[in-house]
KOLMIFI-879491 format. One record per residue: chain; x, y, z of N, C-alpha, C, O, CB in turn. Coordinates in pm, whole numbers, plus 50000, padded with zeros to 5 digits. Glycine has a CB too. Example, Ala and Ser with C-alpha at 12.3 -4.5 7.8 and 13.67 -1.06 7.14 Angstrom:
BEGIN
('A',(51319,49431,50780),(51230,49550,50780),(51320,49670,50780),(51424,49668,50846),(51131,49553,50905)) ('A',(51285,49775,50708),(51367,49894,50714),(51290,50003,50787),(51341,50114,50804),(51408,49940,50572)) 
This chain:
BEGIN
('A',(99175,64767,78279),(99077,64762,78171),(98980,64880,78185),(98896,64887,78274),(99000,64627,78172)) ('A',(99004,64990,78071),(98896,65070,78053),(98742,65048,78053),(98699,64972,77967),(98920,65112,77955)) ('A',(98636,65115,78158),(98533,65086,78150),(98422,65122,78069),(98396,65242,78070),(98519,65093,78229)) ('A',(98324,65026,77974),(98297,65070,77853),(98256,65244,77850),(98317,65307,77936),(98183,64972,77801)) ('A',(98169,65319,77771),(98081,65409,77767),(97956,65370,77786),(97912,65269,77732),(98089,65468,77669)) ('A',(97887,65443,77861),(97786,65421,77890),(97676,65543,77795),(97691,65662,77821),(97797,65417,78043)) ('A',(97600,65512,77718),(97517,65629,77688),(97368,65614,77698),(97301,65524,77647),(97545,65672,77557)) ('A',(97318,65734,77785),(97221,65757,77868),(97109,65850,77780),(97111,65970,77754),(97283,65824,77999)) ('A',(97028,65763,77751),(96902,65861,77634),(96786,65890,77701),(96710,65803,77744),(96836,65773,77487)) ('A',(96767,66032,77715),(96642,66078,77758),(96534,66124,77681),(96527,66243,77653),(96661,66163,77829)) ('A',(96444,66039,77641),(96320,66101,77546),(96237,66176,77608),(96183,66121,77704),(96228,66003,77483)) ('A',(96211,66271,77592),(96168,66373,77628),(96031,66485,77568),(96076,66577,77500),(96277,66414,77627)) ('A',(95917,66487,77581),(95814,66599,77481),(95722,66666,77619),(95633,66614,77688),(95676,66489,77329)) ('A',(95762,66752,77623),(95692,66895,77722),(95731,66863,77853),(95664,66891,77952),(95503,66917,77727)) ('A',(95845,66802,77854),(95868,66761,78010),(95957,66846,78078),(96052,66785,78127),(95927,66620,78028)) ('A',(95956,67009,78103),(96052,67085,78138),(96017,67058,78320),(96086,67108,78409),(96039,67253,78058)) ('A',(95916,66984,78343),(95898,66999,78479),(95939,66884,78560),(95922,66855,78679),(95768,67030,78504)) ('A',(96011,66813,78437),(96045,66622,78490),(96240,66630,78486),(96327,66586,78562),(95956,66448,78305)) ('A',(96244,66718,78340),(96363,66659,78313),(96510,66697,78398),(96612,66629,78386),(96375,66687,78175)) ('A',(96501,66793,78470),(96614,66873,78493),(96640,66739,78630),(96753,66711,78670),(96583,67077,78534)) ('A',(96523,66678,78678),(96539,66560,78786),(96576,66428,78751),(96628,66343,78822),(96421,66539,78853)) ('A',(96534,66422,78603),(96600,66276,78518),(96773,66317,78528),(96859,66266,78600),(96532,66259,78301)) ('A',(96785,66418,78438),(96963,66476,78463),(97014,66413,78597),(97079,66312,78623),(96983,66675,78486)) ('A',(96959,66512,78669),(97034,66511,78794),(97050,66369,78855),(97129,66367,78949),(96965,66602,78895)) ('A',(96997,66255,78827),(96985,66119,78851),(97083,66085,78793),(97180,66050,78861),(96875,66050,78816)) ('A',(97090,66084,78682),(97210,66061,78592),(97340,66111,78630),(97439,66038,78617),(97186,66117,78468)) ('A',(97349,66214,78671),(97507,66297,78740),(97509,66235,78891),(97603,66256,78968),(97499,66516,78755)) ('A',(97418,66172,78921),(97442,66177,79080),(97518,66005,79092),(97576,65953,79188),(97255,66204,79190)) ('A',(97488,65952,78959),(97533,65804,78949),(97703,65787,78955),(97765,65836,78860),(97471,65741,78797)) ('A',(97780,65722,79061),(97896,65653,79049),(97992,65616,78912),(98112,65635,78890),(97859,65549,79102)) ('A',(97893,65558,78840),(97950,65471,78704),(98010,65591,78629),(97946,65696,78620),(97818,65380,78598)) ('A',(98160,65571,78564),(98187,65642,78520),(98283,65578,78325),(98390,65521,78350),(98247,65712,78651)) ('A',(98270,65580,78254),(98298,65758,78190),(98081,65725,78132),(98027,65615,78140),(98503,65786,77964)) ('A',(98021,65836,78090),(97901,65799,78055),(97865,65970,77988),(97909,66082,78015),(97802,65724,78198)) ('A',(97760,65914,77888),(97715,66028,77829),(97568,66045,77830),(97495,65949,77809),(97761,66033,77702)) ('A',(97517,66174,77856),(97352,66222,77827),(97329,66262,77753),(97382,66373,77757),(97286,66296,77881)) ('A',(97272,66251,77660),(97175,66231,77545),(97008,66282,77556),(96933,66192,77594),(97179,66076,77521)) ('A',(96954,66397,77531),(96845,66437,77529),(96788,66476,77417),(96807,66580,77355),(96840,66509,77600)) ('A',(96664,66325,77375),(96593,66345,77241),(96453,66444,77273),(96363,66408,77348),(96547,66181,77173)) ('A',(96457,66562,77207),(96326,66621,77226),(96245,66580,77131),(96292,66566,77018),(96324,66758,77230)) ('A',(96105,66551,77156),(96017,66547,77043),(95955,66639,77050),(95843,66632,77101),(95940,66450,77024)) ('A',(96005,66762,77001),(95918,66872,76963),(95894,66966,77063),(95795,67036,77040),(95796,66827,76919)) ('A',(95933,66982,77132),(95858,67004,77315),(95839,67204,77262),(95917,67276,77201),(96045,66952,77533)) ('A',(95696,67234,77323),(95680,67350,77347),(95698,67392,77413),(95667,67509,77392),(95623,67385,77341)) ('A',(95756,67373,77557),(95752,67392,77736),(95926,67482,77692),(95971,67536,77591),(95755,67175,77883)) ('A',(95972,67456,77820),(96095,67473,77812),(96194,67390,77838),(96284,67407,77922),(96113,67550,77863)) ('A',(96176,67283,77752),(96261,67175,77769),(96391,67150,77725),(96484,67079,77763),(96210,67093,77733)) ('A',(96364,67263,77597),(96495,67262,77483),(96622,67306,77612),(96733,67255,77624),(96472,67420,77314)) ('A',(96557,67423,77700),(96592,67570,77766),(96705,67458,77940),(96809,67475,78004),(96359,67705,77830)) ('A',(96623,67386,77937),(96640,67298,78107),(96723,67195,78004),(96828,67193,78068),(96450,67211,78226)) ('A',(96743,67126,77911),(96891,67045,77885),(97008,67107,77809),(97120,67064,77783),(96868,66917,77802)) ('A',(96954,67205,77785),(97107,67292,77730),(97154,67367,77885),(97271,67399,77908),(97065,67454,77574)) ('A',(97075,67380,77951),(97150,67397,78114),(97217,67338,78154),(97284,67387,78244),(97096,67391,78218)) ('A',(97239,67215,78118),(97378,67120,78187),(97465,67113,78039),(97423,67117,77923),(97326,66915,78265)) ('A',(97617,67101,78097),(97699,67128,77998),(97723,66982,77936),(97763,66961,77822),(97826,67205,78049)) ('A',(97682,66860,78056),(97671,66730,78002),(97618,66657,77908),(97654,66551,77858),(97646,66683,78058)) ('A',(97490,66754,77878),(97416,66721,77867),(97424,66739,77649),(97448,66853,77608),(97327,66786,77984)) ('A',(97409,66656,77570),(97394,66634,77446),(97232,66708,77419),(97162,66691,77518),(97416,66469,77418)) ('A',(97193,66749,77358),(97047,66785,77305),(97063,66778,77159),(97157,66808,77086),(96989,66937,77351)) ('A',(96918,66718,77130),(96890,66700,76997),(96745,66704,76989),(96677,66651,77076),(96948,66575,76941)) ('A',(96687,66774,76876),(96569,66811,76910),(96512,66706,76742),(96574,66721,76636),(96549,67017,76935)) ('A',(96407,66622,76751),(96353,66552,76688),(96279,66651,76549),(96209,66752,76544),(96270,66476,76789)) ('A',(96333,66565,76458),(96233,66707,76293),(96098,66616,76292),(96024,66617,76193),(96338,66707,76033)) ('A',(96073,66546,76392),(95901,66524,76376),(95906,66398,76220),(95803,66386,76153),(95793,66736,76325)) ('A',(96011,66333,76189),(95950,66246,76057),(95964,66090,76102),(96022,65996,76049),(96051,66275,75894)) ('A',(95898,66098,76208),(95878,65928,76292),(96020,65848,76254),(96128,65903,76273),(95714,65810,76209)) ('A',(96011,65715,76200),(96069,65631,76185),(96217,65687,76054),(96337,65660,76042),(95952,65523,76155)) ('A',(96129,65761,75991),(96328,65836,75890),(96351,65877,75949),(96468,65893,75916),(96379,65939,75764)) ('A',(96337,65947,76074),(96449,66001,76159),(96548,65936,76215),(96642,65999,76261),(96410,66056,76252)) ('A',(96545,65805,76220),(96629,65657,76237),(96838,65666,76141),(96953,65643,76181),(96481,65502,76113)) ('A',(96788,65702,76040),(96916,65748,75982),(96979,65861,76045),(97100,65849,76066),(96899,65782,75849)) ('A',(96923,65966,76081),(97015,66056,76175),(97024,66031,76301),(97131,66077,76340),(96984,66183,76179)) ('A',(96976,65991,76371),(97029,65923,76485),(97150,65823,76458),(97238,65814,76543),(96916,65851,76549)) ('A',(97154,65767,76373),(97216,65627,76354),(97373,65690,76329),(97474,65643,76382),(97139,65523,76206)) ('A',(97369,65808,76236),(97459,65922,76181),(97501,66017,76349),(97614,66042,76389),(97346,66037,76037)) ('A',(97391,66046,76406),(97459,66187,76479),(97469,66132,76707),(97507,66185,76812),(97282,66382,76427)) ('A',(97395,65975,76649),(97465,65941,76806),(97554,65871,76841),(97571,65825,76954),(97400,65894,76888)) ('A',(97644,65851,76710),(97757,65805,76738),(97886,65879,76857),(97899,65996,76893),(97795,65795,76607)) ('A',(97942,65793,76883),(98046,65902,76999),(98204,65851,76951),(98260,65759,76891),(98015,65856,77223)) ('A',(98224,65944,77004),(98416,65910,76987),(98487,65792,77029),(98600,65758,76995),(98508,66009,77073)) ('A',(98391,65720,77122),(98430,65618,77177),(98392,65474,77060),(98443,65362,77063),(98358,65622,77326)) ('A',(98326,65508,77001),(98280,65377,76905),(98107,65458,76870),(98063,65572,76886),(98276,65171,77023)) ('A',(98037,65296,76803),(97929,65344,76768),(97816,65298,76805),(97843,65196,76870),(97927,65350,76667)) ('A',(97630,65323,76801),(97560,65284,76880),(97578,65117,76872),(97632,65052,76782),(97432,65348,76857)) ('A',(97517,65071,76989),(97509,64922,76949),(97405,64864,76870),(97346,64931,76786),(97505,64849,77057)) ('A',(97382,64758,76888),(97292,64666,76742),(97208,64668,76785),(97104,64666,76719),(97307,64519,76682)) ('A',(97208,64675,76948),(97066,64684,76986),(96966,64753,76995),(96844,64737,76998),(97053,64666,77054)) ('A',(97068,64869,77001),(96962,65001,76999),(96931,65047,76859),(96836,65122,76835),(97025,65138,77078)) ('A',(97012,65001,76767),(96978,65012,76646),(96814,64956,76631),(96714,65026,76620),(97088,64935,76565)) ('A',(96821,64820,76633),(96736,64765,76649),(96552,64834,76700),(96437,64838,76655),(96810,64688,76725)) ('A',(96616,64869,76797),(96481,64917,76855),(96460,65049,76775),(96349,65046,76722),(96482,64942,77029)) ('A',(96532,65171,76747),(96504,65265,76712),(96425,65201,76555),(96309,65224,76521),(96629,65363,76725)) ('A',(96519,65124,76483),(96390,65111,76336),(96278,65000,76383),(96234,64927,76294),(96476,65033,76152)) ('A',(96236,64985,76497),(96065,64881,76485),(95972,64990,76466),(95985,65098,76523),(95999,64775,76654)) ('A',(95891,64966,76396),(95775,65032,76393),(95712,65023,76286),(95604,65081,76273),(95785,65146,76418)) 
């Protein structure tokens, strides 16, 4: 029995001095098949610069429109393996 996907979301705004150590937590983990996912909100630092450094690594950089941004996520974090779950659906539209 194939083991599900795992997908791993890092929210992220000016954290070029945190994130490259969130990654590396994530790669250093056993569980396998799994994906990283890095939501920027906007970041001025060099954050965009430190998750396009790993080739694992997914980046998506937030257009700043709070809660409508909910439809493209819903649209662009889908994976090949299937699609987000209900739950995270869930949480991404409260607000």
């Amino acid at each position: 029995m194939e083991k599900p996907l795992v997908s791993v979301i890092i929210a992220v705004k000016n954290g070029e001095r945190f994130l490259a150590e969130a990654i590396e937590s994530v790669l250093s983990q056993t569980y396998e098949p799994y994906e990283i996912i890095a939501v920027d909100g906007q970041s001025t630092d060099s954050t965009e610069k430190v998750a396009k450094s790993y080739k694992q690594v997914r980046y998506i950089r937030q257009t700043g429109q709070g809660v409508a941004d909910v439809p493209y996520y819903q649209l662009n974090l889908r994976t090949d393996m299937g699609k987000i779950p209900e739950v995270i659906l869930d949480i991404l539209s409260e607000g």
